[in-house]
C-alpha positions in Angstrom: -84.3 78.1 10.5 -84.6 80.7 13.1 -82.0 81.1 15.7 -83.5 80.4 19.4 -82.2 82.6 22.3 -81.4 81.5 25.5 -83.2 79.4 27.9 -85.0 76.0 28.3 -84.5 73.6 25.1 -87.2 72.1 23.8 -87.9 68.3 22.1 -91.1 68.0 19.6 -92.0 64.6 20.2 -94.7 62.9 17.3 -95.5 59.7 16.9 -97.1 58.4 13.7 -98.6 55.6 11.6 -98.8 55.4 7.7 -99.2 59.3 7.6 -96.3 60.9 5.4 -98.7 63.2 3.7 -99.8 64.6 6.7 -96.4 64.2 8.7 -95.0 66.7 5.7 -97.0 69.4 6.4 -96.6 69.4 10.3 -92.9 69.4 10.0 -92.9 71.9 7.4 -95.4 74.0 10.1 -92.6 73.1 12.3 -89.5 74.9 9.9 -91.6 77.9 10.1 -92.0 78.3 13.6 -90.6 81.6 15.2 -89.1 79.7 17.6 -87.0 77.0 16.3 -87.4 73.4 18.2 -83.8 72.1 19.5 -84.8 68.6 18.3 -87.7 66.5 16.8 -88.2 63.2 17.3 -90.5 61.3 14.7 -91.5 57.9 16.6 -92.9 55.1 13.6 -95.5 52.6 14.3 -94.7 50.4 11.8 -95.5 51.9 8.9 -96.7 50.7 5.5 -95.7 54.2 3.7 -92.9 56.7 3.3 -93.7 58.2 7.1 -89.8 57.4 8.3 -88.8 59.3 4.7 -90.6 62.2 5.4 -89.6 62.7 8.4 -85.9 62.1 7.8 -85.9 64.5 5.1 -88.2 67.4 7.1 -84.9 67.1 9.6 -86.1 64.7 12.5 -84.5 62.4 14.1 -86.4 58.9 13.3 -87.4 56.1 16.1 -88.9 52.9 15.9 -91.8 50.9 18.3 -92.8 48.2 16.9 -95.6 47.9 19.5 -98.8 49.6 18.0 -100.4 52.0 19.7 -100.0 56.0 21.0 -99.0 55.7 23.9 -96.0 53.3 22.8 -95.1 54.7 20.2 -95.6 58.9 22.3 -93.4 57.2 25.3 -90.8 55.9 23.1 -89.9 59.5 22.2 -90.7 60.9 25.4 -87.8 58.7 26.8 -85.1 59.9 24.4 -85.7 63.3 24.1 -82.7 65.9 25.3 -84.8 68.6 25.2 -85.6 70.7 28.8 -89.2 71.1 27.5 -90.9 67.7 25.4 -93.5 69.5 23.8 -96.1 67.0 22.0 -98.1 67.1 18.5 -99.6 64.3 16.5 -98.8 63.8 12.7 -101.7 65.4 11.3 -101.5 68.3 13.8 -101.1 72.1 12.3 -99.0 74.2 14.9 -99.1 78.0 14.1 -95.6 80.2 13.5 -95.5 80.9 17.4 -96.7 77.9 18.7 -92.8 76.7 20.1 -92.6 80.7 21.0 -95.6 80.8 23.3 -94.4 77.4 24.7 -91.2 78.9 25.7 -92.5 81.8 27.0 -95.0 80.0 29.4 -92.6 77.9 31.1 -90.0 80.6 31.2 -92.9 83.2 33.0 -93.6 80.6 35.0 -91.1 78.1 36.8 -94.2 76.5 38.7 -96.1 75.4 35.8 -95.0 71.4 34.9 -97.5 70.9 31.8 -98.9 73.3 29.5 -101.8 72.2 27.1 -103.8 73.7 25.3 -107.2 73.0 22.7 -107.2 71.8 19.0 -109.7 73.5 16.3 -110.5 70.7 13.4 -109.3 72.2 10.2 -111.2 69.4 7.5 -114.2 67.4 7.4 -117.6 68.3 7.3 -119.3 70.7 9.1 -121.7 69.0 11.3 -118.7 66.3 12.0 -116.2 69.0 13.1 -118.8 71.1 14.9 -119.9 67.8 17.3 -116.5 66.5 17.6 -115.5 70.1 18.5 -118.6 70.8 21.2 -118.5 67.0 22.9 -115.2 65.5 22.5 -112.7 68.7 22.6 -114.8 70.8 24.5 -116.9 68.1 27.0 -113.2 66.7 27.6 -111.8 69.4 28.9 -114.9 70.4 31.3 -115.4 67.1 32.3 -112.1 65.4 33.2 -111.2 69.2 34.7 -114.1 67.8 37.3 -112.7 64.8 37.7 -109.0 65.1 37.9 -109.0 68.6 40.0 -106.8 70.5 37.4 -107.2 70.7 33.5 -106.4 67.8 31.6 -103.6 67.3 29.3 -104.6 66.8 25.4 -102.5 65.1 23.4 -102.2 66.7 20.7 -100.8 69.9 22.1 -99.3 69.6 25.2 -95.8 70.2 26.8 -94.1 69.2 29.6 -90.9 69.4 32.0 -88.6 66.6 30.9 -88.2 65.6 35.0 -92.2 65.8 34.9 -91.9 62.5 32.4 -89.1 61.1 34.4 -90.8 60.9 37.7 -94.1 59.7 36.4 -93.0 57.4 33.0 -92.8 54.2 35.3 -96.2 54.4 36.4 -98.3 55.2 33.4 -99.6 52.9 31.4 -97.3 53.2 28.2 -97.5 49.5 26.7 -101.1 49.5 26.3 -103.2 50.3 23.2 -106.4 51.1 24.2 -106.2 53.4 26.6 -105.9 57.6 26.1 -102.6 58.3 26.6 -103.3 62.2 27.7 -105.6 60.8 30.6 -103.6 58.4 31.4 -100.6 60.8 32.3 -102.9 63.1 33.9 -103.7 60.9 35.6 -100.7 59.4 36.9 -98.8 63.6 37.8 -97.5 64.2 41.1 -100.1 65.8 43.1 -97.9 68.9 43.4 -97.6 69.0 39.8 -98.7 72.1 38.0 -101.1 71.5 34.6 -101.5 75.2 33.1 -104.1 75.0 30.4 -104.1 77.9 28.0 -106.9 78.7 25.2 -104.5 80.7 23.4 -102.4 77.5 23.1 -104.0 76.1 19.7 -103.4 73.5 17.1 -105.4 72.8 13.9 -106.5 69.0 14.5 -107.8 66.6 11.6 -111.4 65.5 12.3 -110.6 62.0 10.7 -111.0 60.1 14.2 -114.5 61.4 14.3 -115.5 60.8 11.0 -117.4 57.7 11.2 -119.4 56.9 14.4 -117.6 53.4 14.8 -114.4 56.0 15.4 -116.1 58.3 17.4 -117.6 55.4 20.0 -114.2 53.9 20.0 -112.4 57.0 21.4 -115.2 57.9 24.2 -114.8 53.9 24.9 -111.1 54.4 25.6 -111.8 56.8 27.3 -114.4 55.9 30.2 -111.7 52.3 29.6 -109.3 54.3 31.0 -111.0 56.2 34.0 -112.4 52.7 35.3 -109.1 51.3 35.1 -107.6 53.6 37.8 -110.8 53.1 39.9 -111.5 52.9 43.0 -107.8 54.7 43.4 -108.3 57.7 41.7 -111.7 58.9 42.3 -112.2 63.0 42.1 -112.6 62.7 46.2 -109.6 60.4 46.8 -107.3 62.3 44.3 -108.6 65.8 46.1 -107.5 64.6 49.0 -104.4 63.5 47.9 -104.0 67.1 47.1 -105.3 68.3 50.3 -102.3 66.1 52.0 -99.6 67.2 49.6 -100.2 71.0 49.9 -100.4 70.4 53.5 -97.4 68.8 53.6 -95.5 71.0 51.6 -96.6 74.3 52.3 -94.5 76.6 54.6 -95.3 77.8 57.7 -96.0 81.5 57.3 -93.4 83.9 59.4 -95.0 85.0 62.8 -97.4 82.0 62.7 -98.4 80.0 65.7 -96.9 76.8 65.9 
């Protein structure tokens, strides 16, 4: 494994149900990364199959949330891990070699940014199913939720944050429910002041197995307008601009020479 040199540590958090198959070949992307993690943290959902094995034996450390659901199972490992950075993937994600590297060096550049995320291009399924799953959900949830929440969103599978970022907003989100999109929910739930740096050079591979029916397609846009409406009227795009507004007033300095 390659050695990491100095400076922020980072935790791969990736929580996963019945997927050992799949779970294999992310961790093994993860052994071949340029840029070692410090820790990985498998979080089982109750699986059926050898997921727990797998992970064990690809060198994570193994938790268990009995509570179904990804943002359960996501939070569970989000509250243990030691690392500086939490950086996030999902069982059947496919991280290239310097995926941890360009992490690293993002958040090293620049202090300010608090979450880095980036987009996912679907490596299986058909054709027509990855191309609309790629040009509506992936690509119309980025431009759209960008609109509503006033900086990019933060995509699940390939994000990572500041540890304190997850400590100041974990009580707030809504981590026991199922049905809800855990990325939006967090988003949703940052610090005004809080920093969300989306990079295109950031990618993942990303299966296209949600999307390959239409019953799991509906159910993930459902979850999604679920989970806008349940932060309404609070967080509309005007009253969370404001919000903004106030906080950057608040916080900026008074320029030098500048009449008081």
């Amino acid at each position: 494994m390659p050695s990491n040199t100095a400076g922020p540590s980072i935790t791969v958090v990736i929580p996963a149900l019945d997927d050992a198959g799949m779970l294999a070949r992310c961790l093994a992307d993860l052994a071949a990364q340029l840029r070692a993690a410090d820790e990985i943290i498998v979080v089982d959902n109750g699986s059926s199959d050898d997921t727990a094995a797998v992970a064990r034996a690809g060198g994570a450390r193994v938790l268990e949330q009995q509570v179904r659901g990804i943002f359960p199972a996501a939070a569970t490992g989000y509250d243990a891990a030691t690392g500086d950075i939490i950086a996030r993937l999902d069982a059947d994600s496919r991280p290239p070699v310097d995926w941890l590297l360009h992490i690293d060096a993002e958040f090293v550049d620049d202090p300010a940014i608090g979450v880095l995320t980036g987009p996912g291009v679907f490596y299986d399924g058909n054709t027509f199913v990855a191309g609309l799953g790629q040009l509506l959900y992936i690509g119309g949830y980025f431009w759209s939720m960008e609109i509503w929440l006033g900086h990019p969103p933060i995509f699940g599978s390939n994000f990572a944050m500041r540890r304190e970022v997850w400590h100041e907003v974990r009580g707030r989100v809504h981590r026991d429910l199922r049905e809800v999109h855990d990325d939006l929910d967090l988003a949703i739930h940052l610090d005004p002041g809080v920093v969300v740096r989306y990079d295109e050079r950031l990618l993942v591979g990303i299966s296209s197995r949600p999307f390959s029916t239409w019953r799991g397609f509906g159910r993930r846009i459902r979850w999604a307008f679920g989970t806008l409406r349940m932060h309404l009227p609070e967080e509309t795009p005007w009253r969370r601009r404001a919000a903004r507004r106030r906080w950057e007033a608040e916080h900026t300095e008074e320029a030098p020479g500048a009449i008081a």
